[in-house]
Each structure stands twice: as C-alpha cells, then as structure tokens.
mmCIF entry with sequence, helices, sheets and N, C-alpha, C, O atoms, coordinates in Angstrom:
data_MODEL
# 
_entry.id   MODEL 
# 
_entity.id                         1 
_entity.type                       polymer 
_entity.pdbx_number_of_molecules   1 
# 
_entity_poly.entity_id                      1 
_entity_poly.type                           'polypeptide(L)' 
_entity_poly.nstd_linkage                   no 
_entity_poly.nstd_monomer                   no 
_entity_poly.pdbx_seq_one_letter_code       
;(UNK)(UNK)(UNK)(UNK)(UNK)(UNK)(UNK)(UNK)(UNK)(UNK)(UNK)(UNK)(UNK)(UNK)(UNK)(UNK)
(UNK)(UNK)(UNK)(UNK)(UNK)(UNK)(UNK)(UNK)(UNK)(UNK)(UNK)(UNK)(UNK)(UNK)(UNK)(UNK)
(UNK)(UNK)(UNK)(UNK)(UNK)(UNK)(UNK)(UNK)(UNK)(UNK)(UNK)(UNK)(UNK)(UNK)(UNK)(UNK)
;
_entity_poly.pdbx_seq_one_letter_code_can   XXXXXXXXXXXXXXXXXXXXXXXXXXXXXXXXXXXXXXXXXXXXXXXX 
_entity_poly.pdbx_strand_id                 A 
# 
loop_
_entity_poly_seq.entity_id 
_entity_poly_seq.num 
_entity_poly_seq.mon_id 
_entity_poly_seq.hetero 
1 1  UNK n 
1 2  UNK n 
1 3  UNK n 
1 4  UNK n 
1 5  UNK n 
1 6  UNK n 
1 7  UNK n 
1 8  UNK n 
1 9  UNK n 
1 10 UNK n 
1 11 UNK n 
1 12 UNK n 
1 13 UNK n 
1 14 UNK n 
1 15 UNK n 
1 16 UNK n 
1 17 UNK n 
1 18 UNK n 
1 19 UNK n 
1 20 UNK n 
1 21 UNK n 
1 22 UNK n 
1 23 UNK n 
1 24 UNK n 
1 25 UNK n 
1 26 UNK n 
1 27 UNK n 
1 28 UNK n 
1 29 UNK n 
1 30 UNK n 
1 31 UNK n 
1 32 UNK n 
1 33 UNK n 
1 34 UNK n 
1 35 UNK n 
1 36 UNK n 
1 37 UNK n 
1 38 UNK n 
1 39 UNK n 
1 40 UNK n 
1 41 UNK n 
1 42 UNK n 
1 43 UNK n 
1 44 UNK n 
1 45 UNK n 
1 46 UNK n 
1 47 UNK n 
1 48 UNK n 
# 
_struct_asym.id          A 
_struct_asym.entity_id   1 
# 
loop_
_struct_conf.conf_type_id 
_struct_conf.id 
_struct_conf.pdbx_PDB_helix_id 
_struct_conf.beg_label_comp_id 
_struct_conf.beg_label_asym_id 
_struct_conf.beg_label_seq_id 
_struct_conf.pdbx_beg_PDB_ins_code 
_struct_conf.end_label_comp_id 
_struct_conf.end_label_asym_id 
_struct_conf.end_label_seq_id 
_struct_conf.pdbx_end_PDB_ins_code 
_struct_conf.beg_auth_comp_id 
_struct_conf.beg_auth_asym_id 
_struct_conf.beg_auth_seq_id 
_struct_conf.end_auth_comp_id 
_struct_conf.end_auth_asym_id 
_struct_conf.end_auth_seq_id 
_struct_conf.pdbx_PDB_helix_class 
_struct_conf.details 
_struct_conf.pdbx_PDB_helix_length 
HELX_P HELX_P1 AA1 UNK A 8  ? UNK A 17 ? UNK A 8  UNK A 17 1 ? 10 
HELX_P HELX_P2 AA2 UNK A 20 ? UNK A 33 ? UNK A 20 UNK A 33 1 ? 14 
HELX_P HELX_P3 AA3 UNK A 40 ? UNK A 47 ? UNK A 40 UNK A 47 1 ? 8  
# 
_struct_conf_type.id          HELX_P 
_struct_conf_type.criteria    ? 
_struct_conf_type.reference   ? 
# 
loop_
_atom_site.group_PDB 
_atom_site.id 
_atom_site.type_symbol 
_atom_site.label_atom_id 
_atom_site.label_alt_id 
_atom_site.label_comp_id 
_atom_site.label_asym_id 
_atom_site.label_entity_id 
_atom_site.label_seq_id 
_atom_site.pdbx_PDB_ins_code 
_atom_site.Cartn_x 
_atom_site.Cartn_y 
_atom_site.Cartn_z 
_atom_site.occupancy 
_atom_site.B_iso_or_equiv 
_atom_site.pdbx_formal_charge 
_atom_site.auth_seq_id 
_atom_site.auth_comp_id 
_atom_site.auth_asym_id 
_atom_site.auth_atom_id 
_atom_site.pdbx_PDB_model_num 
ATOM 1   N N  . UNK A 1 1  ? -10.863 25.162  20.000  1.00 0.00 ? 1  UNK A N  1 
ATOM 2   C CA . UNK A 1 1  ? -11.177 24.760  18.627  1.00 0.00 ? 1  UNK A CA 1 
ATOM 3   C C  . UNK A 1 1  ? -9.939  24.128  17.977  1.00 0.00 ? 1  UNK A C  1 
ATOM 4   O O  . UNK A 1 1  ? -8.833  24.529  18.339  1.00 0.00 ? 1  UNK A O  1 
ATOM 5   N N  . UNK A 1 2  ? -10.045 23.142  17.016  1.00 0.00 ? 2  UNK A N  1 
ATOM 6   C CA . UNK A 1 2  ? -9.118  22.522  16.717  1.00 0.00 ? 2  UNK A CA 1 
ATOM 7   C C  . UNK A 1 2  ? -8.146  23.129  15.774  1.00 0.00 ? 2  UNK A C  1 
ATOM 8   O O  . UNK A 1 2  ? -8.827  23.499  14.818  1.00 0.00 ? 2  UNK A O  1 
ATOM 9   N N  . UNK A 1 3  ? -6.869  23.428  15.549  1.00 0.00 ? 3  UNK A N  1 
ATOM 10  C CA . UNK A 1 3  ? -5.861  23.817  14.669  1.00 0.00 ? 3  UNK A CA 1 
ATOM 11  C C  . UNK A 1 3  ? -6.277  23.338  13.344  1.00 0.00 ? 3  UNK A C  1 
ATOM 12  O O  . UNK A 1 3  ? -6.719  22.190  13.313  1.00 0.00 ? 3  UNK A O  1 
ATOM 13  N N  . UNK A 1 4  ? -6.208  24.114  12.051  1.00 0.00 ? 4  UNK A N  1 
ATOM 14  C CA . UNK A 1 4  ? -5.897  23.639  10.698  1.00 0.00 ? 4  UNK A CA 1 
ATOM 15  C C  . UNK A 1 4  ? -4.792  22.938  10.418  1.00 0.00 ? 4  UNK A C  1 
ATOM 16  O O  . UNK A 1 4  ? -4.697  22.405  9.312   1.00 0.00 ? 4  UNK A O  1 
ATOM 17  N N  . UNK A 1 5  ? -3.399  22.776  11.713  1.00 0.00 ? 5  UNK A N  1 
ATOM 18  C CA . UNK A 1 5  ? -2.632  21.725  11.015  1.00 0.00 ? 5  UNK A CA 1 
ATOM 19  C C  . UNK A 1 5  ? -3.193  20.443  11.950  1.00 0.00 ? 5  UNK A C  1 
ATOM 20  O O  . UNK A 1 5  ? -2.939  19.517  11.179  1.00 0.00 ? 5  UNK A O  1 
ATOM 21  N N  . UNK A 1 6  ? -3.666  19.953  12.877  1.00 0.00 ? 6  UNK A N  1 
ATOM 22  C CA . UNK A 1 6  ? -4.007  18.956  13.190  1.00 0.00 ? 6  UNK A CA 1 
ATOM 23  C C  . UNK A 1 6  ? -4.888  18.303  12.547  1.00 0.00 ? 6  UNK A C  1 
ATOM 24  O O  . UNK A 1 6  ? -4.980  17.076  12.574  1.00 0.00 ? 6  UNK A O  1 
ATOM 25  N N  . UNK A 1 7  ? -5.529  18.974  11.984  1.00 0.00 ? 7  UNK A N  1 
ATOM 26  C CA . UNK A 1 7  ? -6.727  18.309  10.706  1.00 0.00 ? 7  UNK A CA 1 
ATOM 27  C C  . UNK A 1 7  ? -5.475  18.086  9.399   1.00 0.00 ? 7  UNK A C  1 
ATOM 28  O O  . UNK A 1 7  ? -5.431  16.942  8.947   1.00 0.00 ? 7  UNK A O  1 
ATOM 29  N N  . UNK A 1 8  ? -5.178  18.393  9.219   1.00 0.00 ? 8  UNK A N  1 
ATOM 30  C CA . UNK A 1 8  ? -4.289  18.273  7.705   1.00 0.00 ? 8  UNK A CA 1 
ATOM 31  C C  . UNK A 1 8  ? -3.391  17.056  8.401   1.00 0.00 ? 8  UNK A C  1 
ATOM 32  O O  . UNK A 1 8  ? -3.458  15.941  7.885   1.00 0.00 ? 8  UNK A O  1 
ATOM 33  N N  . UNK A 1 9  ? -2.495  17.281  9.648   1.00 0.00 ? 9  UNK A N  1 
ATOM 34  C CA . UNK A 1 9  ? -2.223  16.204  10.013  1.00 0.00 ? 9  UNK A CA 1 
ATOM 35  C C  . UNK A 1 9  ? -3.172  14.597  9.909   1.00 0.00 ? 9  UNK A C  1 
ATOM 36  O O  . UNK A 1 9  ? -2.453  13.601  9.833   1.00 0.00 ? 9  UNK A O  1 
ATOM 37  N N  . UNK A 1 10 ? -4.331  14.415  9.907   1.00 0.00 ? 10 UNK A N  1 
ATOM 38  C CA . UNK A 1 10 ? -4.883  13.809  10.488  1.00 0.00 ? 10 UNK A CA 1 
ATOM 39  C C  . UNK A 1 10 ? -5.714  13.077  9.012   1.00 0.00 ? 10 UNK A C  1 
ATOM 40  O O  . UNK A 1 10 ? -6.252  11.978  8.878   1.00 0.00 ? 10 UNK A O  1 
ATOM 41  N N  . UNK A 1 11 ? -5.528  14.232  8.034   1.00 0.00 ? 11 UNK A N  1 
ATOM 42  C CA . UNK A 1 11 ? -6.093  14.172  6.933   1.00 0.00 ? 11 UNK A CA 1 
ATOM 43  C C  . UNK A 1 11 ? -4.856  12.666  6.140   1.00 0.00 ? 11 UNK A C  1 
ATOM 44  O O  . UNK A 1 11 ? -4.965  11.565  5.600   1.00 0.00 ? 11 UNK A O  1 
ATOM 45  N N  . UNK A 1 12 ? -3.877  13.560  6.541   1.00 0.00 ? 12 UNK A N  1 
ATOM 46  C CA . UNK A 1 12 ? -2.655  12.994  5.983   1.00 0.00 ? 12 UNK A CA 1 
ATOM 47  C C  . UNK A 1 12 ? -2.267  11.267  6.475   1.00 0.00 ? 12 UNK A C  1 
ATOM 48  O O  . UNK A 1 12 ? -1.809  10.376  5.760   1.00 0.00 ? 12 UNK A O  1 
ATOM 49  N N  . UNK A 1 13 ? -2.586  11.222  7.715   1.00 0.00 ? 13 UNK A N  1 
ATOM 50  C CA . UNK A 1 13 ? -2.790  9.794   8.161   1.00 0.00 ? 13 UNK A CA 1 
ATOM 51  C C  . UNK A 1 13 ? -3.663  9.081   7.466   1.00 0.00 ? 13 UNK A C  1 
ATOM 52  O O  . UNK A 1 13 ? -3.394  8.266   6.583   1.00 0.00 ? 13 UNK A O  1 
ATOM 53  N N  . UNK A 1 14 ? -4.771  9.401   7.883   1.00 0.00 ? 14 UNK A N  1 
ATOM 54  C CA . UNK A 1 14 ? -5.620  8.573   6.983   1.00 0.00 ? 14 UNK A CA 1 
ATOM 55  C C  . UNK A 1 14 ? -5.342  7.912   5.472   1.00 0.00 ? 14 UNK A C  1 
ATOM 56  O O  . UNK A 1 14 ? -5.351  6.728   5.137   1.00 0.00 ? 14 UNK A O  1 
ATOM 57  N N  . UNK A 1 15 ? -5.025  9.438   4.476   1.00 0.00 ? 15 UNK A N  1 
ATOM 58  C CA . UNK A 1 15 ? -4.320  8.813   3.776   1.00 0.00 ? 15 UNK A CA 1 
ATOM 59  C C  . UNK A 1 15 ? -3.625  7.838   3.197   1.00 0.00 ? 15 UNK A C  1 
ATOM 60  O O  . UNK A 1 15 ? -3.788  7.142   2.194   1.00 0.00 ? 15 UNK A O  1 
ATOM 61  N N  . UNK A 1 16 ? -2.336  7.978   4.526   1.00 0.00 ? 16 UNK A N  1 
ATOM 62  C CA . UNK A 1 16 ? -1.467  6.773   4.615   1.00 0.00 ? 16 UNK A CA 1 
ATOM 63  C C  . UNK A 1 16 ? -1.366  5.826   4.766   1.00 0.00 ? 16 UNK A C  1 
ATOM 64  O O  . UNK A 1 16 ? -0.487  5.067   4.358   1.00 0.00 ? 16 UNK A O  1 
ATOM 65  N N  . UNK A 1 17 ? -2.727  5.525   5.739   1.00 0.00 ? 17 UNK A N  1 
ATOM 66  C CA . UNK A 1 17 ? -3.311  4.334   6.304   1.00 0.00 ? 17 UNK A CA 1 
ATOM 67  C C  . UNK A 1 17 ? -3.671  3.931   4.729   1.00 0.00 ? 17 UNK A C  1 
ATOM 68  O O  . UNK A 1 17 ? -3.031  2.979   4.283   1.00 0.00 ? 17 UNK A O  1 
ATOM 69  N N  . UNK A 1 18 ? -4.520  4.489   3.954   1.00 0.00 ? 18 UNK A N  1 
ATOM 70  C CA . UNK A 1 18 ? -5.199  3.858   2.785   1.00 0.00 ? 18 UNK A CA 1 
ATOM 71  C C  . UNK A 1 18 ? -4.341  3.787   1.890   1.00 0.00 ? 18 UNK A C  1 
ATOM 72  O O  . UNK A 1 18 ? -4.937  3.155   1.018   1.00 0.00 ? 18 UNK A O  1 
ATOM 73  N N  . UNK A 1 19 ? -2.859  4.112   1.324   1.00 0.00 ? 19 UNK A N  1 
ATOM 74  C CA . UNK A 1 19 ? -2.200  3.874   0.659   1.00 0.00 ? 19 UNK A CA 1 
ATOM 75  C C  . UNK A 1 19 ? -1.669  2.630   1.149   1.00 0.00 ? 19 UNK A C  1 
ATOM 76  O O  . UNK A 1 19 ? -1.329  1.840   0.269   1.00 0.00 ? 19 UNK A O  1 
ATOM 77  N N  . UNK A 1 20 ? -1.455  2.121   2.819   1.00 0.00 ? 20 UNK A N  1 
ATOM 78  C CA . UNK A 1 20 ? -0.679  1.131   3.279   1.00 0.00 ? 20 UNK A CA 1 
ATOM 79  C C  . UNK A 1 20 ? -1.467  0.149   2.604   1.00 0.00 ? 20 UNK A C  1 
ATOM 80  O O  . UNK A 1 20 ? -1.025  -0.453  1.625   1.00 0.00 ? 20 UNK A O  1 
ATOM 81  N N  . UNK A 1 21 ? -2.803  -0.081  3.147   1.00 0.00 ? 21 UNK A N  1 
ATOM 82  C CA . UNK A 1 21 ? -3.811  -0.844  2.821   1.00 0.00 ? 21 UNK A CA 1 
ATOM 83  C C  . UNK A 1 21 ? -4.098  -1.760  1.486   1.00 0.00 ? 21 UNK A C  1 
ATOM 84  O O  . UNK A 1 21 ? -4.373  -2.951  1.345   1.00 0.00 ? 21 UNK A O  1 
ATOM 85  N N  . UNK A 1 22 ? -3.889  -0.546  0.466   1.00 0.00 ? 22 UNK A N  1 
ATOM 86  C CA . UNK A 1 22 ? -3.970  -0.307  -0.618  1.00 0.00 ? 22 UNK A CA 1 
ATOM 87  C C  . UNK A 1 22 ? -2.812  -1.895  -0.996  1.00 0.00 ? 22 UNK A C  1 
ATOM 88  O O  . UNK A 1 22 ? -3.147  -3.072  -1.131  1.00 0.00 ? 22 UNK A O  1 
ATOM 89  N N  . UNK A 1 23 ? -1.530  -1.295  -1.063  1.00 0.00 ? 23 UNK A N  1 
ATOM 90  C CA . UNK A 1 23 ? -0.509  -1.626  -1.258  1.00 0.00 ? 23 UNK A CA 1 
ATOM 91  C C  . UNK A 1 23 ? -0.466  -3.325  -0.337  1.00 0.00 ? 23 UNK A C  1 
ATOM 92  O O  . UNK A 1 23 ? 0.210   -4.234  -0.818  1.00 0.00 ? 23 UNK A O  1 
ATOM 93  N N  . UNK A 1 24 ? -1.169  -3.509  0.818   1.00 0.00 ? 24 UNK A N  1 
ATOM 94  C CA . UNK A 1 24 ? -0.889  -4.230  1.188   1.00 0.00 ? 24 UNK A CA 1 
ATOM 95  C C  . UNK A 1 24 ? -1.714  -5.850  0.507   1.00 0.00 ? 24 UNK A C  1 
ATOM 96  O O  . UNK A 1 24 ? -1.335  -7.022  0.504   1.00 0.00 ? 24 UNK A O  1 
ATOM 97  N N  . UNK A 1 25 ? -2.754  -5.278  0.079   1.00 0.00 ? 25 UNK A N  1 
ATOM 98  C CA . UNK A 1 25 ? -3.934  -5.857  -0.956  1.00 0.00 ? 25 UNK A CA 1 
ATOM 99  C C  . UNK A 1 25 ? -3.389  -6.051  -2.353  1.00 0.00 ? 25 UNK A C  1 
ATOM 100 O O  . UNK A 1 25 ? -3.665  -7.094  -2.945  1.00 0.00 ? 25 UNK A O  1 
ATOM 101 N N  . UNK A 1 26 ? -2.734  -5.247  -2.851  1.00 0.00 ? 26 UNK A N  1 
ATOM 102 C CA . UNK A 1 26 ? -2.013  -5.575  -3.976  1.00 0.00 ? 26 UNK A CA 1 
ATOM 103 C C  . UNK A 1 26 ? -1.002  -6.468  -3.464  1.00 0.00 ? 26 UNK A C  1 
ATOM 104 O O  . UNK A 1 26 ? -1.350  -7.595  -3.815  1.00 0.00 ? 26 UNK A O  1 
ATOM 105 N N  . UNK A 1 27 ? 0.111   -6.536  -2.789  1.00 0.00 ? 27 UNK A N  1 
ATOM 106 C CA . UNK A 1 27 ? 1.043   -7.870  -2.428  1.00 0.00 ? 27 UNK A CA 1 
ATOM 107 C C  . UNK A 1 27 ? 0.223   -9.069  -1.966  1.00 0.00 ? 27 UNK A C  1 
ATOM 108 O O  . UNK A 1 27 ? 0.599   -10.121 -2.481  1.00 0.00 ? 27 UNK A O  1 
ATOM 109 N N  . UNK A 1 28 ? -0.903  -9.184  -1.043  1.00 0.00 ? 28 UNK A N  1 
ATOM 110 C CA . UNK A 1 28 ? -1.610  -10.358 -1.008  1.00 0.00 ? 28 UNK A CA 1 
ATOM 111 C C  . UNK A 1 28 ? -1.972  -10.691 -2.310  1.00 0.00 ? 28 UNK A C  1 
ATOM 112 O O  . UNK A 1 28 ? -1.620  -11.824 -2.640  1.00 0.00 ? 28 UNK A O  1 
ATOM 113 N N  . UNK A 1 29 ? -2.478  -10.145 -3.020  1.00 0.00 ? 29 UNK A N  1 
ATOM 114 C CA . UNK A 1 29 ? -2.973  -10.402 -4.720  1.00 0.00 ? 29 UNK A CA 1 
ATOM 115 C C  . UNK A 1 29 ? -2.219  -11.379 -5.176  1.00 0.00 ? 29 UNK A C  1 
ATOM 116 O O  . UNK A 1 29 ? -2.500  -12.500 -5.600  1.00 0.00 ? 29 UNK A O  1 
ATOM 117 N N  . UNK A 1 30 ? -0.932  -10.646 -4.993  1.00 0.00 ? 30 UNK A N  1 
ATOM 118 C CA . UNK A 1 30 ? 0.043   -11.017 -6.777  1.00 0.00 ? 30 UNK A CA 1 
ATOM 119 C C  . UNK A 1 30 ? 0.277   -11.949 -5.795  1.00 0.00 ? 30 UNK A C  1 
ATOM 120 O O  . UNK A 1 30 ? -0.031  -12.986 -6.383  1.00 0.00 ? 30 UNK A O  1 
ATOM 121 N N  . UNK A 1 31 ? 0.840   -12.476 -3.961  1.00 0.00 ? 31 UNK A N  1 
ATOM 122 C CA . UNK A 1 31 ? 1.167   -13.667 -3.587  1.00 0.00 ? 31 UNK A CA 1 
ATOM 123 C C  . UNK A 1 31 ? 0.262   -14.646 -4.239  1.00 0.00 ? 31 UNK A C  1 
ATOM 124 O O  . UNK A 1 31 ? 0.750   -15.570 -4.888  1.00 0.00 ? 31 UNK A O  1 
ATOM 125 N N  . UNK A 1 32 ? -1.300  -14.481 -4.084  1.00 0.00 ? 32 UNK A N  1 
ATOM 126 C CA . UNK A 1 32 ? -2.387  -15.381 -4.148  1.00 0.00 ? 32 UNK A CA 1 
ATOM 127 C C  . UNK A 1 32 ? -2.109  -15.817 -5.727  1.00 0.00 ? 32 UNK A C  1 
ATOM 128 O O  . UNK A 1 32 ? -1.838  -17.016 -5.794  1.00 0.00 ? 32 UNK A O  1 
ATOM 129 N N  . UNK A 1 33 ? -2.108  -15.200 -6.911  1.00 0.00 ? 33 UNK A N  1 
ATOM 130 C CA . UNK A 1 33 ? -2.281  -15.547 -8.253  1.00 0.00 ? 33 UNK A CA 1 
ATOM 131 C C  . UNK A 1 33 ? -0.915  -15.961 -8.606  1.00 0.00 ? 33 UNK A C  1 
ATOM 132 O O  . UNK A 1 33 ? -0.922  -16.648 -9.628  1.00 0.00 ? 33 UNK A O  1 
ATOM 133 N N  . UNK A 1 34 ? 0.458   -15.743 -8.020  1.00 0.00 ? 34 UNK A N  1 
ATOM 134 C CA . UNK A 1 34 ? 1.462   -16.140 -8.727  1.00 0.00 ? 34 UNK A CA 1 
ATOM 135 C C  . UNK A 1 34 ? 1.985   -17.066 -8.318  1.00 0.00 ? 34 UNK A C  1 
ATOM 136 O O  . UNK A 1 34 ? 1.705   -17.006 -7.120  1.00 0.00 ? 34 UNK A O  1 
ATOM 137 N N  . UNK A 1 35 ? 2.724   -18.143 -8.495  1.00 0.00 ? 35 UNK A N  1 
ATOM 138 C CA . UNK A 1 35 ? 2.974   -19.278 -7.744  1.00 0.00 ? 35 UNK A CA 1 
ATOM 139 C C  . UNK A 1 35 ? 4.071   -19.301 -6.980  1.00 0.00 ? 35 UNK A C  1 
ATOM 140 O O  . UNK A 1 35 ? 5.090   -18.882 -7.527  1.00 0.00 ? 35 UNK A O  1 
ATOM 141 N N  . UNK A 1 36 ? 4.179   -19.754 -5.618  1.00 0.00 ? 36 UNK A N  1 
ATOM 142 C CA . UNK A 1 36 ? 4.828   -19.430 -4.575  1.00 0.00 ? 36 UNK A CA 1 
ATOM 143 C C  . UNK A 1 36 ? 6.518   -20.006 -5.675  1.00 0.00 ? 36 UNK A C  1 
ATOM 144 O O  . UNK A 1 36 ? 7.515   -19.450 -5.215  1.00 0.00 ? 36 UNK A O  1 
ATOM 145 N N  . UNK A 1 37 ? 6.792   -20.798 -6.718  1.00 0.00 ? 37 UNK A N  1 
ATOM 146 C CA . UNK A 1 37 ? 7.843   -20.624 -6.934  1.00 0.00 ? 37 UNK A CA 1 
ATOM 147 C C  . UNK A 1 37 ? 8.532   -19.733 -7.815  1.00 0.00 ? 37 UNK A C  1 
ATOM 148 O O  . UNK A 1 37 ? 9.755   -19.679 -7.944  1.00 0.00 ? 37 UNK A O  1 
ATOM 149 N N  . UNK A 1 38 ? 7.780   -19.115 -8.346  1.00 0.00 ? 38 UNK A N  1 
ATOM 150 C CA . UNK A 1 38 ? 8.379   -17.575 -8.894  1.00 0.00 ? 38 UNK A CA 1 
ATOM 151 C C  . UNK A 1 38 ? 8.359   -16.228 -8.076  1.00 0.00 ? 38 UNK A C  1 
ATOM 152 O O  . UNK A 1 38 ? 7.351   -15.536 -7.934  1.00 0.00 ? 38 UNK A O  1 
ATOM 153 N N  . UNK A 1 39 ? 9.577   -15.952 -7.568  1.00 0.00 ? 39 UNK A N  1 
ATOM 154 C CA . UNK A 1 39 ? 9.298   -14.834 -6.773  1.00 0.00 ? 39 UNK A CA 1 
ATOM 155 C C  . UNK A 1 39 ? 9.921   -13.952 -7.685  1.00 0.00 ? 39 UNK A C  1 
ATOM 156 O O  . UNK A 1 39 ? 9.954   -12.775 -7.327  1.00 0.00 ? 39 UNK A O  1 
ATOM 157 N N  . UNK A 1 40 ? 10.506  -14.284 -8.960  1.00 0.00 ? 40 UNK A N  1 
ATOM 158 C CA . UNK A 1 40 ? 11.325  -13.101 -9.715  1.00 0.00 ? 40 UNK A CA 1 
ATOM 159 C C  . UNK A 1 40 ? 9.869   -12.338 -10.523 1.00 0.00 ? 40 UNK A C  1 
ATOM 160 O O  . UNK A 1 40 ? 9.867   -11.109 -10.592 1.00 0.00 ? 40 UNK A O  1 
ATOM 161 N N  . UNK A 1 41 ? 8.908   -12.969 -10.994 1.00 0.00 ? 41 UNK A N  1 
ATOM 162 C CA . UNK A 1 41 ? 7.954   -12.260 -11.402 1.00 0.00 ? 41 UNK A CA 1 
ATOM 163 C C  . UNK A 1 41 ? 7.531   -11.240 -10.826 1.00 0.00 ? 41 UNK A C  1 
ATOM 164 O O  . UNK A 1 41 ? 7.177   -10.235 -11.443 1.00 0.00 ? 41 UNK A O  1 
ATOM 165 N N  . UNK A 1 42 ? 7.509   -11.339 -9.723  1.00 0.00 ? 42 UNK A N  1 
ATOM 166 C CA . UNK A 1 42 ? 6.825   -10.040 -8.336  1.00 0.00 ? 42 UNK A CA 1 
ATOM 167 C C  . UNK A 1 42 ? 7.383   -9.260  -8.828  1.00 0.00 ? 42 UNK A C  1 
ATOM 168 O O  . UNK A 1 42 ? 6.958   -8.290  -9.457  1.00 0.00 ? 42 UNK A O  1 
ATOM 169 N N  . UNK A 1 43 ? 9.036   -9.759  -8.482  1.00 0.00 ? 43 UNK A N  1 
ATOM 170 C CA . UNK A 1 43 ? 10.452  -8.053  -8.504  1.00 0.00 ? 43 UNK A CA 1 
ATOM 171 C C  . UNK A 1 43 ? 10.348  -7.385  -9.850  1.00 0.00 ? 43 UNK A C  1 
ATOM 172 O O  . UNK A 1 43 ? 10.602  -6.198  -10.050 1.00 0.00 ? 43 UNK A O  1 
ATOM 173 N N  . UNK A 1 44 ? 9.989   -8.173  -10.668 1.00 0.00 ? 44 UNK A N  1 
ATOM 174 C CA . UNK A 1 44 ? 9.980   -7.693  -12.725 1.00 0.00 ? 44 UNK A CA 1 
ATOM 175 C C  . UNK A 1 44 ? 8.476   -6.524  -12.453 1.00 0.00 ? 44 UNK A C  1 
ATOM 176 O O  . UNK A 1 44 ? 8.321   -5.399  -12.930 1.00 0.00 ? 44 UNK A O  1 
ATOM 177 N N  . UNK A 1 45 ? 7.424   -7.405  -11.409 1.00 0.00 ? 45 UNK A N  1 
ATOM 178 C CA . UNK A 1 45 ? 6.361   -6.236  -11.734 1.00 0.00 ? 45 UNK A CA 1 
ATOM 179 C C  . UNK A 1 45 ? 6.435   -4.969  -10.763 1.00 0.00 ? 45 UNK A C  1 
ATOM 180 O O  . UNK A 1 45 ? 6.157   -3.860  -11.217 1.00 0.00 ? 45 UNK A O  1 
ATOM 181 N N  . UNK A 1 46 ? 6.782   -5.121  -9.522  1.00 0.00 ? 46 UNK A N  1 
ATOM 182 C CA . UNK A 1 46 ? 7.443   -3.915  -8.482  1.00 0.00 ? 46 UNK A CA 1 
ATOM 183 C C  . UNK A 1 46 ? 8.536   -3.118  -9.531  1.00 0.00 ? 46 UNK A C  1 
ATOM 184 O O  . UNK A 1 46 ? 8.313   -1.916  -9.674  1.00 0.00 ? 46 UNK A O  1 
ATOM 185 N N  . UNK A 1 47 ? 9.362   -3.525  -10.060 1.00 0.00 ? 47 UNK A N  1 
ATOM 186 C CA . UNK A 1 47 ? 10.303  -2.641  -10.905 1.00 0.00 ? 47 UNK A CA 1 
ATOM 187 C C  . UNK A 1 47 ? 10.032  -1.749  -12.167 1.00 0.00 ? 47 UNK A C  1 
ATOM 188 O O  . UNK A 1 47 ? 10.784  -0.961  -12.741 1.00 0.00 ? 47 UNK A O  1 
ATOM 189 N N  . UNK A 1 48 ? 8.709   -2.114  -12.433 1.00 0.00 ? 48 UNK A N  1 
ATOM 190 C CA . UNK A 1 48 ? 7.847   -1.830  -14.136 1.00 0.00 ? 48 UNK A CA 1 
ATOM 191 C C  . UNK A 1 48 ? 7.234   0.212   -13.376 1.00 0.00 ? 48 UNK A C  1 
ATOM 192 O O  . UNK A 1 48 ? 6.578   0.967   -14.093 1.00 0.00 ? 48 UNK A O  1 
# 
C-alpha cells in the first residue's frame, strides 16, 4: 500500500507543475501585450 509521504510528495509536484505553468502563461502574456521594446515594464511589474 502506498506511503502517506509519497502521496504528499506527489501532491506537492503536481502543485509545482501548476504553479510552473501558471507562471509560465503569465510571462507569455505580458511578452504577447507589451512591446518587444520595453523590457523595463516587465521588471517594474515582476518587482510590484
């Protein structure tokens, strides 16, 4: 039968996976809407 930490492990990946995801959808975003010659806008909103 499977361990309670391999599930919590496993719980916890997933997670991570969906925070990566997450995060990775928000940087395609702000690339897509902001114009490739302002990259200081990005760093002003990553820093907020």
């Amino acid at each position: 039968m499977p361990s309670p930490n391999s599930s919590l492990k496993s719980r916890f990946y997933v997670i991570l996976i969906g925070i990566a995801l997450g995060l990775l959808a928000l940087a395609i975003k702000e690339m897509v809407s902001a114009p490739s010659e302002k990259p200081v806008s990005s760093i002003s909103h990553l820093q907020r």
